[in-house]
C-alpha positions in Angstrom: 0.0 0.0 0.0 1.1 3.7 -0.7 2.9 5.1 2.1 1.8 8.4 0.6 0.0 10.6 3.6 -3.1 13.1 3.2 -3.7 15.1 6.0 -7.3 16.6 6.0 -7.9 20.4 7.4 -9.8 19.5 10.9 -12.6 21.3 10.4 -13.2 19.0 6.8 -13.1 15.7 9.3 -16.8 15.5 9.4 -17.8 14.7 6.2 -15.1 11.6 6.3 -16.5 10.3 9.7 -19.7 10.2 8.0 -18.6 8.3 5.2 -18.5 10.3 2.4 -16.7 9.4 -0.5 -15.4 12.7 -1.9 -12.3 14.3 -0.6 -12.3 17.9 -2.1 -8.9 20.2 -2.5 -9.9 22.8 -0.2 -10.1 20.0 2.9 -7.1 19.4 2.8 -4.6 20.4 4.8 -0.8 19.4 3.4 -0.1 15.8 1.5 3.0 14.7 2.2 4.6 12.5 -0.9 4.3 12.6 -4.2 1.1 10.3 -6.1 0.2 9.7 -9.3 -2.8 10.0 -10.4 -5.3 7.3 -9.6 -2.3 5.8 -6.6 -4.2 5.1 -3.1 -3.2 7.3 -0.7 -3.5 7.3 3.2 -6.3 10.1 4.6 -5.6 10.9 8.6 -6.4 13.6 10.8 -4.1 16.2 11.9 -3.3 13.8 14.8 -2.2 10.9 12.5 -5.2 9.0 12.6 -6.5 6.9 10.0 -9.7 8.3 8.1 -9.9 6.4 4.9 -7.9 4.9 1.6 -8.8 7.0 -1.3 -7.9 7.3 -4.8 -5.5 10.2 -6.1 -7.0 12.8 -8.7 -4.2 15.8 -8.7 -6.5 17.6 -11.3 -10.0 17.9 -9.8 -11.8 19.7 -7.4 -12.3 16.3 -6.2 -9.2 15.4 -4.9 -9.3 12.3 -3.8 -12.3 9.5 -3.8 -12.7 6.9 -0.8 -11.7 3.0 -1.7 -11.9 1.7 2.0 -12.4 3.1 5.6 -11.1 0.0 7.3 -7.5 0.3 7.6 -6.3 -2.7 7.8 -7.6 -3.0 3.7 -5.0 -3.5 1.6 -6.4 -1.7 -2.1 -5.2 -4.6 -4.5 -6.4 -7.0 -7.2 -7.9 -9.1 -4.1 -9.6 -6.2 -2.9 -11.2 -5.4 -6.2 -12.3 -9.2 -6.8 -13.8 -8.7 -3.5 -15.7 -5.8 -3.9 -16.9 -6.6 -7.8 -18.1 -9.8 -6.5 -20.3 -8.1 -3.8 -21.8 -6.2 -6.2 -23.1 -8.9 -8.4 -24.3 -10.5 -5.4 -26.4 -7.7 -4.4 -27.9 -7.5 -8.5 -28.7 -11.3 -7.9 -30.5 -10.9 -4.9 -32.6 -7.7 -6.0 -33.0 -7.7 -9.5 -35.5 -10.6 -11.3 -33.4 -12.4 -13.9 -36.4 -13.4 -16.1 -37.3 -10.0 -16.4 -34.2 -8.5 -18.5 -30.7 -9.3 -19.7 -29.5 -5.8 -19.3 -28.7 -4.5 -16.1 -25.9 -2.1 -14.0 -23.9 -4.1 -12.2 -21.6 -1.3 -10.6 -22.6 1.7 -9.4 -20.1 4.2 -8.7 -19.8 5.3 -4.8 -22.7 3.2 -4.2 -20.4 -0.2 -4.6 -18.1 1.3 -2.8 -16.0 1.6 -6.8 -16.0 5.5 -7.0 -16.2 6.2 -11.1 -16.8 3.1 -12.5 -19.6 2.2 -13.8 -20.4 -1.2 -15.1 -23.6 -2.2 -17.4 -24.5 -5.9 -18.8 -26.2 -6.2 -22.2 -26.2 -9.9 -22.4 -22.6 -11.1 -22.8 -21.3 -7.6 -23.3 -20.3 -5.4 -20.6 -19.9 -1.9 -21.3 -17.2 -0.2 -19.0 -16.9 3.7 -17.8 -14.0 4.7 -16.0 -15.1 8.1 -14.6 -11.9 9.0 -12.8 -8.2 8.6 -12.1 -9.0 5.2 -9.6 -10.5 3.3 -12.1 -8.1 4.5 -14.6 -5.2 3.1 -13.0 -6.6 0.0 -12.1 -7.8 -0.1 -16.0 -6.3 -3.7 -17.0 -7.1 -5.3 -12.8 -10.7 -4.3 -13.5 -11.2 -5.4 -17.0 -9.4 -9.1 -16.2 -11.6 -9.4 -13.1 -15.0 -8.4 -14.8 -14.5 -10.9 -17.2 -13.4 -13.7 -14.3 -16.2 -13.1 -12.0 -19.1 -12.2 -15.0 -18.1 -14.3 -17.9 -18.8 -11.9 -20.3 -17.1 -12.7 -24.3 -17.5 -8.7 -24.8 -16.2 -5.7 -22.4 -16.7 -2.1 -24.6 -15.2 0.7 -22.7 -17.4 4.0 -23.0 -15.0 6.7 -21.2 -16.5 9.2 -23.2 -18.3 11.6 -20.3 -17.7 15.0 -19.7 -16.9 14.1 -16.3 -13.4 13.1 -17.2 -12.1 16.6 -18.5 -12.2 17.6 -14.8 -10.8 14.7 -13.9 -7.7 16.0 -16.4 -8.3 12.3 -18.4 -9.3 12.1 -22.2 -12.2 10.5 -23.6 -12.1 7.3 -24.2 -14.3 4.5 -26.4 -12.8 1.3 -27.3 -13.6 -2.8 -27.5 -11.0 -4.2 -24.6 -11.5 -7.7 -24.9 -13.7 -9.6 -27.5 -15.1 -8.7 -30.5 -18.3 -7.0 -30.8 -21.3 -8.4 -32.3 -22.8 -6.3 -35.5 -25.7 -6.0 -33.4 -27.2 -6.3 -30.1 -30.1 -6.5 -28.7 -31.8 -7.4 -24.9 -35.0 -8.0 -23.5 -37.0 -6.2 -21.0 -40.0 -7.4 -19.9 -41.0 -9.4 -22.6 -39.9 -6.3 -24.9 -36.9 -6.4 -27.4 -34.5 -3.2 -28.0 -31.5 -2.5 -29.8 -28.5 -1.2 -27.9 -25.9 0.8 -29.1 -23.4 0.5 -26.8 -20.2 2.7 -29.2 -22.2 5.8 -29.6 -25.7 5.5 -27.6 -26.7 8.2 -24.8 -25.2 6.7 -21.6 -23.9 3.2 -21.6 -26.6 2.8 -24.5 -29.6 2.2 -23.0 -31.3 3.9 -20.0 -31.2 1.6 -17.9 -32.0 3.0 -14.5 -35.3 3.8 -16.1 -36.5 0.0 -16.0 -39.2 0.2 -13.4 -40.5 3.1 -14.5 -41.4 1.9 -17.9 -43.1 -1.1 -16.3 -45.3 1.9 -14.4 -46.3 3.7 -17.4 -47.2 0.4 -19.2 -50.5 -0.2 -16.6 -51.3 3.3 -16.9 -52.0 4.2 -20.3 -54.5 1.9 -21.4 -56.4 4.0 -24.4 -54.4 6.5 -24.1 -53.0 9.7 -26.1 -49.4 9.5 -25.1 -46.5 11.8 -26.2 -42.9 10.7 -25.3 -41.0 13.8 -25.7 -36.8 13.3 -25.2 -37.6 9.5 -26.2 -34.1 8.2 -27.1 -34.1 5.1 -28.1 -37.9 4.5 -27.5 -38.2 2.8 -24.4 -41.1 4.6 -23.0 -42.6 4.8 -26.6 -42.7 0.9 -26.7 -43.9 0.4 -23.3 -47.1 2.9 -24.0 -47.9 0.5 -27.1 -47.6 -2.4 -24.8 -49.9 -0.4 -22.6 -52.4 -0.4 -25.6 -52.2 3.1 -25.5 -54.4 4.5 -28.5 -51.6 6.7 -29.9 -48.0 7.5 -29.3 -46.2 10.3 -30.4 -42.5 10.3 -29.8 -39.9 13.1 -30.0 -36.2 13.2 -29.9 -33.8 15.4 -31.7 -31.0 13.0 -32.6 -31.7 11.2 -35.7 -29.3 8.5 -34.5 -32.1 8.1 -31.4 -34.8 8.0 -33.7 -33.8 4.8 -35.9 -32.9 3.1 -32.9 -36.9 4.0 -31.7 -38.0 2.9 -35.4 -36.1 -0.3 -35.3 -37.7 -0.9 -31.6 -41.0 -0.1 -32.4 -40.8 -2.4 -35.3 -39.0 -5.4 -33.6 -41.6 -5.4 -31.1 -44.6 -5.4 -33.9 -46.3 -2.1 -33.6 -45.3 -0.7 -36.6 -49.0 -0.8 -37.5 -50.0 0.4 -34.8 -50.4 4.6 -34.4 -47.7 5.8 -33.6 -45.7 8.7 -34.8 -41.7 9.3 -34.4 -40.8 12.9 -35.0 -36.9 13.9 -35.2 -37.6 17.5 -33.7 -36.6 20.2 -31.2 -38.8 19.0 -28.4 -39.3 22.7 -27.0 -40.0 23.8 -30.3 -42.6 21.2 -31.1 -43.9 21.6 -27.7 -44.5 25.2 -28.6 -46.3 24.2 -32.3 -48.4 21.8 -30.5 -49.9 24.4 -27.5 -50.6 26.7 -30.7 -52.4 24.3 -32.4 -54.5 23.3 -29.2 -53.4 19.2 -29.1 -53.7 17.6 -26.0 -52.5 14.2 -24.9 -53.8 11.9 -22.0 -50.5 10.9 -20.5 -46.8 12.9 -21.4 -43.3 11.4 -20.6 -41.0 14.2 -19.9 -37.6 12.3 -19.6 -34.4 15.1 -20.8 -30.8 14.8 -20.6 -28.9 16.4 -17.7 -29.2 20.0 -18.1 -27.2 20.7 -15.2 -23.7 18.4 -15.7 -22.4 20.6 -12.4 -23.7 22.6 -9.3 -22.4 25.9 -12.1 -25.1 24.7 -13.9 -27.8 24.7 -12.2 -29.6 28.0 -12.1 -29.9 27.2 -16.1 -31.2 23.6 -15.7 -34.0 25.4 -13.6 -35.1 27.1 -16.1 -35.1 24.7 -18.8 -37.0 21.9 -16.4 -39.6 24.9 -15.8 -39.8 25.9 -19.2 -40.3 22.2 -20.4 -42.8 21.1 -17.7 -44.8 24.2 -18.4 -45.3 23.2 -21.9 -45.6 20.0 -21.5 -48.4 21.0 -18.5 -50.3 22.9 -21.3 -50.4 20.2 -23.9 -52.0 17.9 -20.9 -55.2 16.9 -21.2 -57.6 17.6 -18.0 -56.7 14.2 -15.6 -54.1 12.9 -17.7 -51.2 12.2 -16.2 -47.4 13.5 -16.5 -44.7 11.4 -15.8 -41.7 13.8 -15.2 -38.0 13.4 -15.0 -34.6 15.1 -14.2 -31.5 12.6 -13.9 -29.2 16.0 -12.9 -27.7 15.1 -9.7 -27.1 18.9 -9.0 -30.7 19.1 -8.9 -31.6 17.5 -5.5 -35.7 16.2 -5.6 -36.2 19.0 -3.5 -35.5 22.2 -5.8 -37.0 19.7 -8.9 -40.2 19.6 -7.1 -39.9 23.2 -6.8 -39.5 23.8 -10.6 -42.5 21.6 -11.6 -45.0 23.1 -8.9 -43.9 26.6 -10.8 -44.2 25.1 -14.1 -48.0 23.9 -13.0 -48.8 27.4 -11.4 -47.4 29.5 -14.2 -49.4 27.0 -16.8 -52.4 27.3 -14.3 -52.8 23.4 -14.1 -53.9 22.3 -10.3 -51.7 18.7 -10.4 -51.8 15.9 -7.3 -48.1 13.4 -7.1 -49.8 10.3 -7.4 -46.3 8.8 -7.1 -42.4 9.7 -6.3 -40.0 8.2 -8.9 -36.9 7.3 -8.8 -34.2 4.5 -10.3 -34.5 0.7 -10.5 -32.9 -1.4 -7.6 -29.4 -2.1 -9.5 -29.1 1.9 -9.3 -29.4 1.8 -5.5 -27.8 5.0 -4.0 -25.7 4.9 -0.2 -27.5 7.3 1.8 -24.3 9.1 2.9 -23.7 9.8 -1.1 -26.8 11.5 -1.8 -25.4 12.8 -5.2 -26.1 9.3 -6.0 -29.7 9.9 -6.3 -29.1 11.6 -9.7 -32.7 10.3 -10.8 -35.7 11.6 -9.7 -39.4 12.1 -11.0 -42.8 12.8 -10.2 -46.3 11.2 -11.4 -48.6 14.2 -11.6 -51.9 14.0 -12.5 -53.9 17.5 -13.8 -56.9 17.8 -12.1 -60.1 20.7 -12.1 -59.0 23.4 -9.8 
């Protein structure tokens, strides 16, 4: 183990006690040594006493990023089988196998494996190494994944923004096996097409699982419009719903023949259903004017607000949508409503939509809190893990 030594500013102790992860610059007090980036390094008090084993990252605010609080942990390839392996275990006991093929099987902080982030779509694992730990245990990671898994396929997607601060390039490449010229997984008796080399995320949206499952009893004869609908995952569930219609908007056209492909592997190309490669706000706005209305609206964006900087203009552009959206809403039809920014806490979100529904003068109940499926979990002394969070509102006379 590094015999590299991080003292942390006394008054920054706190946080560490109560187990959080993150280790920012201005906590600490002097580091004595010199690591590399990604090397484990030794947190103590002022007094010398141990805090935590953490992860090196000279370049962001985010210093360094907890491994281990038990001291006597020694941060090796052992140590990483060990903690992989209690991940999948957790994913076995929680998540129903029959139901899908594709599911996260490392969460970040949560798995106690700050930045990486592991999804399985069948036998292909799709990697993201979020930050200098994971980068330098790059090849331990990728040889135990395929050990304890027995995946033929791990694609590494270290493409996200988050790594500029972390002073690492992007990165996308196939590190062991070959992929296959397509792939799909199933989801509740649904098929979709992944694309795990340039697709939002990982490729799929995973963590959104459950939620599709909701919508599916709810929209039974049903107008439904699925506005930011990616690959269609929504879209397909509201047609397995028997929704009457479906219209579904995204602005990538890349997104859009992923949806077409869906809709049609899973039969309802005859059913109606419209896919429209638009500006969702400015469709939005066509729609109000020409006095549409839907039954049920799925409101699912991308993160507006990547960091805290960012968040006084993700307000507005959650309020803006969910005002819109509010006014195309039919009365008692429902709104299923999203924001995966985890600078936006559930708090301030529920904020912005009751703003949205006062400006739009819609009286709305939550029938239901939303949040990410069970291989998403979040540790409660991480609560930037809860990154997902939504709201089913239903418009009702005032």
């Amino acid at each position: 183990m590094s015999d590299i030594r991080v003292v942390v500013a006394p008054e920054r102790e706190k946080a560490l006690q109560r187990h959080h992860p993150w280790l920012f610059a201005q906590a600490i007090r002097s580091v004595h040594g010199k690591p590399r980036p990604g090397e484990t390094v030794r947190l103590e008090d002022a007094g010398g006493r141990f805090l935590a084993w953490a992860a090196w990252s000279p370049e962001s605010r985010i210093r360094a990023r907890v491994w281990s609080w038990q001291e006597a942990d020694w941060v090796d390839e052992e140590w990483f089988r060990r903690r992989i392996q209690q991940a999948l275990d957790f994913r076995r006991n929680w998540m129903d196998a029959h139901a899908t093929n594709a599911v996260r099987l490392i969460h970040g902080e949560a798995d106690g494996l700050p930045g990486l982030v592991v999804d399985r779509y069948g036998n292909v694992l799709v990697v993201q190494l979020l930050s200098t730990g994971p980068e330098f245990w790059r090849d331990t990671l990728v040889k135990l994944l395929v050990e304890l898994t027995g995946a033929t396929v791990v694609q590494e997607r270290s493409d996200a923004e988050v790594r500029k601060l972390e002073g690492l390039e992007p990165v996308g490449q196939t590190l062991h096996g070959t992929l296959p010229p397509e792939l799909w997984v199933e989801e509740h008796g649904l098929r979709f097409a992944v694309d795990v080399e340039h697709g939002q995320k990982t490729g799929f949206f995973l963590d959104q699982r459950d939620n599709r499952a909701l919508l599916r009893t709810l929209v039974a004869g049903d107008r439904v419009l699925d506005a930011f609908c990616f690959s269609g995952g929504f879209t397909c569930a509201a047609l397995a719903g028997e929704a009457s219609s479906v219209m579904a908007v995204d602005s990538s056209a890349r997104a859009m023949d992923l949806a077409r492909r869906n809709v049609e592997a899973n039969g309802f190309s005859q059913r109606s259903v419209m896919l429209a490669e638009a500006d969702v706000f400015s469709l939005f706005r066509e729609l109000r004017d020409r006095g549409q209305q839907f039954d049920t609206i799925i409101l699912d964006p991308p993160k507006f607000a990547p960091t805290h900087r960012h968040v006084e203009r993700a307000s507005r552009a959650y309020k803006d949508a969910n005002l819109l959206a509010l006014k195309l809403l039919s009365p008692g039809g429902k709104l299923m409503t999203f924001s995966c920014s985890g600078a936006v806490g559930p708090e301030l979100f529920r904020k912005i939509v009751a703003g949205a529904a006062q400006d739009a003068g819609a009286s709305t109940r939550i029938i239901r809190e939303l949040s990410a499926a069970p291989d998403h979990a979040a540790s409660l002394t991480f609560p930037e893990g809860l990154y997902l969070k939504g709201l089913l509102l239903q418009r009702v006379e005032a």
